[in-house]
N, C-alpha and C positions, 0 to 999 in steps of 0.2 A: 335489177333496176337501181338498186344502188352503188353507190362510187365505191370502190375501193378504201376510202381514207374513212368511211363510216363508221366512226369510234367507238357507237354504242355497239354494235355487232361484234365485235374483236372484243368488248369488254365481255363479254357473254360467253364469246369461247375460251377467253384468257381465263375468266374470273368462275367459271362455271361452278355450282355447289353440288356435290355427289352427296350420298344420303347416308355417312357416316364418319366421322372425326372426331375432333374436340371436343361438341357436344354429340346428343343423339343422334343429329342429322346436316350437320353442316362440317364437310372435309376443311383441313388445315393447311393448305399450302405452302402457310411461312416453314414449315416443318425442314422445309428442303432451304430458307432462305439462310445467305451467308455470316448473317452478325443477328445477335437476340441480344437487345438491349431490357431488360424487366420485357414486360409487355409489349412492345415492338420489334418488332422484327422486320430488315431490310436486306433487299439486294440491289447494291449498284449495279450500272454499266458504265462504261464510257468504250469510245470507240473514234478511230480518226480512219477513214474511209475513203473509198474510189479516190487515193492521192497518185492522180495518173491525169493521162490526157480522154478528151471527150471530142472524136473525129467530128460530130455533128452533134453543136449543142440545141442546136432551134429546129432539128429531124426535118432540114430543109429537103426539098426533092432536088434543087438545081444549088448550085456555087454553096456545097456545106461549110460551118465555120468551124472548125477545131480550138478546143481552150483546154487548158489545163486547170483540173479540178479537185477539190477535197472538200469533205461532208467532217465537221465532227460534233459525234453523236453524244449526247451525256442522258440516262434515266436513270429511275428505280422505281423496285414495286415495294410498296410499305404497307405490313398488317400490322392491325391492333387488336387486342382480346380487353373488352370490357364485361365483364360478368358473361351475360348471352350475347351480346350484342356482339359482331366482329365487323371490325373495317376494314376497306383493302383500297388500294389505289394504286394506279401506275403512270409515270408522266417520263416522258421524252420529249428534250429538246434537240433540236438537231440545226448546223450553221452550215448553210452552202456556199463555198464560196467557187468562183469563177475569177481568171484571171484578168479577161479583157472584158467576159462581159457583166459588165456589174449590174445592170438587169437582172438577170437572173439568179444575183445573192441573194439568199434568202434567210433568214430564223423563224424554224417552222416549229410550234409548239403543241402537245399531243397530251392533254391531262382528261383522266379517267379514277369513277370515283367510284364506291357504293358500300352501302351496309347491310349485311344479313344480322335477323334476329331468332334465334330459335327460342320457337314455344313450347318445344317436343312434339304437338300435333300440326305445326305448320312451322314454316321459314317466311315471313315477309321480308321482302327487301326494297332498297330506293337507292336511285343513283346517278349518277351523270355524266359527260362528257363533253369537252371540248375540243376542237381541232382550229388551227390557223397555221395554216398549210399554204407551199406553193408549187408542192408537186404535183404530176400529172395525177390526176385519179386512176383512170383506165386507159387500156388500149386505143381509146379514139381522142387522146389530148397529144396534141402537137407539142402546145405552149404550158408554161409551169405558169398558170392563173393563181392568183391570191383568192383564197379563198375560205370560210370561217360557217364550221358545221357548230351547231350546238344542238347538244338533246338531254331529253330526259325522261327515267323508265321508274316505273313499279311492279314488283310480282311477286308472288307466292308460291313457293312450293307446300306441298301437301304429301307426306308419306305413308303409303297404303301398303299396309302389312310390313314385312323386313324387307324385301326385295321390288316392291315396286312404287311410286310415286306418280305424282300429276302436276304442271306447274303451270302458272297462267301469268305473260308481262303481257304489260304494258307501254308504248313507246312515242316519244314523239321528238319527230327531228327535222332540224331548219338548217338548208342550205342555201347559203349566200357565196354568188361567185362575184358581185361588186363591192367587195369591201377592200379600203386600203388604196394606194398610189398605185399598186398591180392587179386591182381589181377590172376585168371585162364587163362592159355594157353588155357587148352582141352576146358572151355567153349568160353573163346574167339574165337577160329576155327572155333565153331557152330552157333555162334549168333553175334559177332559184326558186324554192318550193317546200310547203308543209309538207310531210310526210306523218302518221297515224299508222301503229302497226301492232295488231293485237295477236300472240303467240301462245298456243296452247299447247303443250308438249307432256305425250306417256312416257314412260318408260316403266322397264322389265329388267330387271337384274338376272342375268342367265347363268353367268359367275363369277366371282368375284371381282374381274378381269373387263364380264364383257357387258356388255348392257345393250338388250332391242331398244328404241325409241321410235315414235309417231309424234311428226311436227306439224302443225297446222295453221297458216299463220293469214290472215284477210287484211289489205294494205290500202290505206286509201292517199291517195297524190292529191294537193292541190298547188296550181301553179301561182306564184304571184303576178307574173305579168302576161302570161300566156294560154288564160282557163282553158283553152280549147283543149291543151293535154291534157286536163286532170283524169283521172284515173282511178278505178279500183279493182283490186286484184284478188281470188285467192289463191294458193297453195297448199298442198299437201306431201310431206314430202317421209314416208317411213326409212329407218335406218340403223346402221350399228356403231354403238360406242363400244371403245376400247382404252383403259385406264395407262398412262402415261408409262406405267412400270411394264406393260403388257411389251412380247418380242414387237408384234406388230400394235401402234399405238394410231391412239388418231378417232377419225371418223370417216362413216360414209353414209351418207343421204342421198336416195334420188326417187324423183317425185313429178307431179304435174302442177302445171298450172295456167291460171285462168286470167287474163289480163284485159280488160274491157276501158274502153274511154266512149263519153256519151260525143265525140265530136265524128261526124261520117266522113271525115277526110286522114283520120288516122286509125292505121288499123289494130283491131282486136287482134290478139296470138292467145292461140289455147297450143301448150305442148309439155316437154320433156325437159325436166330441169335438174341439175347434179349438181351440189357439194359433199367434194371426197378430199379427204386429208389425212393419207396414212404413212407412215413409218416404218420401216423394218431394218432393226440393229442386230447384228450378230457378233457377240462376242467382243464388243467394243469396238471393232475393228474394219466391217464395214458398215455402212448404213445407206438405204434407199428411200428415195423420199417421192413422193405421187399425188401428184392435185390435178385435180378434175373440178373446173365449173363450168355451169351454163346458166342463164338468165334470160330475162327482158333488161333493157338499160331505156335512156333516154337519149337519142341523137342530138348533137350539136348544133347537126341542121334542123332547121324548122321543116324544112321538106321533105326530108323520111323519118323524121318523127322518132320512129323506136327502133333498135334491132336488137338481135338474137345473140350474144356474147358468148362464144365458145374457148374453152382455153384448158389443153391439156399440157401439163409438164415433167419430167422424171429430174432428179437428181440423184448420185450416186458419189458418195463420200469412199476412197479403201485409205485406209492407216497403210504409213510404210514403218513399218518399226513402233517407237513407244511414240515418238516425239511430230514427225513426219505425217501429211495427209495430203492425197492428191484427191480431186475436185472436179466431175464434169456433170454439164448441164443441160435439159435443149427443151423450147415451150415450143407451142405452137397452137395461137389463138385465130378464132373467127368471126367476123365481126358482118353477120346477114344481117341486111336491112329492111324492114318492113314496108310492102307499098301498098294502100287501099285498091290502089288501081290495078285489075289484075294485068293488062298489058303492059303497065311501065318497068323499065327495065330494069332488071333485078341486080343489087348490087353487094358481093363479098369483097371484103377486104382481109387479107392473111398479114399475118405477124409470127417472124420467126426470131427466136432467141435461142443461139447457143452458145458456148462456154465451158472455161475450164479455169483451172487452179490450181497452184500448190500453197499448202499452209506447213508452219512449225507451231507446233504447243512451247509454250514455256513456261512450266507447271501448268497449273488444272484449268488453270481462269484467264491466262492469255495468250491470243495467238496472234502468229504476226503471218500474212498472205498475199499474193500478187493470184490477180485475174484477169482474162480476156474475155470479150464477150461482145459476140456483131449483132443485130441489129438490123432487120428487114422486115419492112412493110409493102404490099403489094395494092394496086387499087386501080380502079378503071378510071378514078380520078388523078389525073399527072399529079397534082400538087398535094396527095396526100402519100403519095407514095417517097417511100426515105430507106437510105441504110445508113451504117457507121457501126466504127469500133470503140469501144471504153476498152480503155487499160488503165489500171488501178493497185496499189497496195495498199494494206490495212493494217493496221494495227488494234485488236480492240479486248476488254475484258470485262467478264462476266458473259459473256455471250456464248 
């Protein structure tokens, strides 16, 4: 149900607190960062991207436009250590530019905050986020809308005995698709909306490495201009963590859930929902990468309301020598739509992405790489259906 560009969630897997570190119960991440200044610790990036052509930049179905395109990306993540207290934050900005069509330039801004505090018998934290973005969110956006997430969370963790713990946030997040000179009316009708999302999560430490976890998390939507979707949901979703050092690192959650709106022209879905994000390096020299989601989302159209987001993809990294890496790719999402009505006619749309690469290291932190990558969507609507190729080179470091 939510967008892709949803800050606070990415701060939660980025910034996640395991139950030993620094202090008693809160991990140190700067550990690994590339500069310790006293008490601060950072790591830059910066990065000049997709400096290639874009066969279809408006993912038209009929007469596509080709532009030549580059992204350059600049962040960092910065901790602090004050007594118990620790800081963290991460902020990316990122400049699109486009040759002909200047529309579509954009500087998209990504800042993420929070503090943990250990008590020794508890961790509270508080935090934020903000996003002003003109990327597509998901699968179902044509157009690069302006658009401006803010939110803000509280929570505690709680550690029970050495090896297991309980944590409870708290969330709340507002999306606006009208804001700004590239802000959408029609999408803003459809989808700007309070969001309220309370998350209770066990876990079990099994060793060192691995960790069961039980997520359980009850969402309520309400819409600004459109009650009739609002919404509440819950989920439950049991799973495995595995620690960043681990061969195979990552996670995997899959779960059910319950998705109710009081309006009888849109429908309820009760089902099968996955987040998986695993890793497997061997040896430095190859590495495999595997994401699995599925959800409920919100339709752009007002007349199917919600559908069912499916979306699986592998990539696959081999090292040629020390310096040398070749790169291939391939997703493939699905995008069911939900009808009240059981006769009307049911409607999937597919998205296929695949792709390759070669890169060179040069030393630890920068790499320079050229990539292909096509572009297909299928749909029983002519006008949503699009392909195209990006070709691209990168240069970028820290990454």
């Amino acid at each position: 149900m939510r967008p892709r560009c949803l800050a606070i969630g990415l701060l939660g897997s980025v910034l996640a607190v395991p139950s030993a570190g620094w202090a008693q119960n809160v991990a140190d991440p700067s550990e690994t960062a590339r500069f310790h200044l006293g008490p601060v610790s950072l790591t830059p990036r910066i990065g000049l991207r997709n400096v290639g052509l874009d066969t279809n930049v408006f993912n038209l179905s009929e007469t596509p436009e080709r532009d030549f395109t580059a992204t350059l990306t600049t962040g960092a993540d910065t901790w602090l250590r004050v007594g118990r207290a620790y800081f963290s934050s991460r902020t990316t900005a990122d400049w699109v530019y486009f040759q002909k069509a200047g529309s579509q330039r954009s500087l998209n801004l990504n800042q993420e905050g929070r503090v943990d505090v250990d008590l020794l018998r508890l961790v509270p934290r508080i935090g934020g986020a903000f996003v002003n973005s003109r990327q597509r969110p998901n699968d179902e956006f044509d157009l690069r809308v302006q658009q401006r997430n803010v939110g803000v969370f509280a929570g505690v963790m709680v550690p029970v005995g050495s090896k297991a713990r309980v944590d409870l946030e708290i969330r709340e997040q507002e999306y606006d698709y009208a804001v700004g000179k590239y802000g959408d009316s029609a999408i803003a009708s459809a989808l700007n909306r309070k969001s309220q999302v309370a998350t209770l999560t066990g876990g079990f430490e099994i060793t060192p490495l691995t960790r069961l976890a039980v997520r359980a998390d009850s969402r309520r939507d309400r819409f600004t201009f459109t009650p009739a979707r609002n919404s509440t949901s819950l989920r439950v979703m049991p799973g495995v963590e595995f620690e960043p050092s681990a061969v195979v690192s990552g996670k995997a959650f899959l779960g059910w859930r319950r998705f109710e709106t009081p309006d009888p022209v849109t429908p309820d879905v009760t089902g099968f929902v996955a987040s998986v994000e695993l890793k497997f390096v061997a040896a430095d020299m190859f590495r495999l990468t595997g994401v699995i989601s599925r959800d409920v989302d919100y339709s752009l159209d007002l007349d199917e309301s919600v559908f069912i987001s499916t979306s699986m993809g592998v990539e696959i990294l081999q090292a040629l020598g020390l310096d040398w890496d070749v790169v291939g790719r391939v997703r493939h999402a699905t995008l069911a739509y939900q009808y009240q009505d059981a006769v009307a006619t049911s409607r999937v749309d597919r998205v296929w992405l695949t792709g390759g690469g070669l890169g060179r290291r040069l030393g630890t932190d920068i790499r320079v790489g050229f990539d292909v990558d096509y572009v297909n969507r299928s749909s029983v609507k002519g006008d949503r259906a699009f392909d195209g190729f990006r070709f691209g080179a990168s240069v970028t470091y820290g990454y």
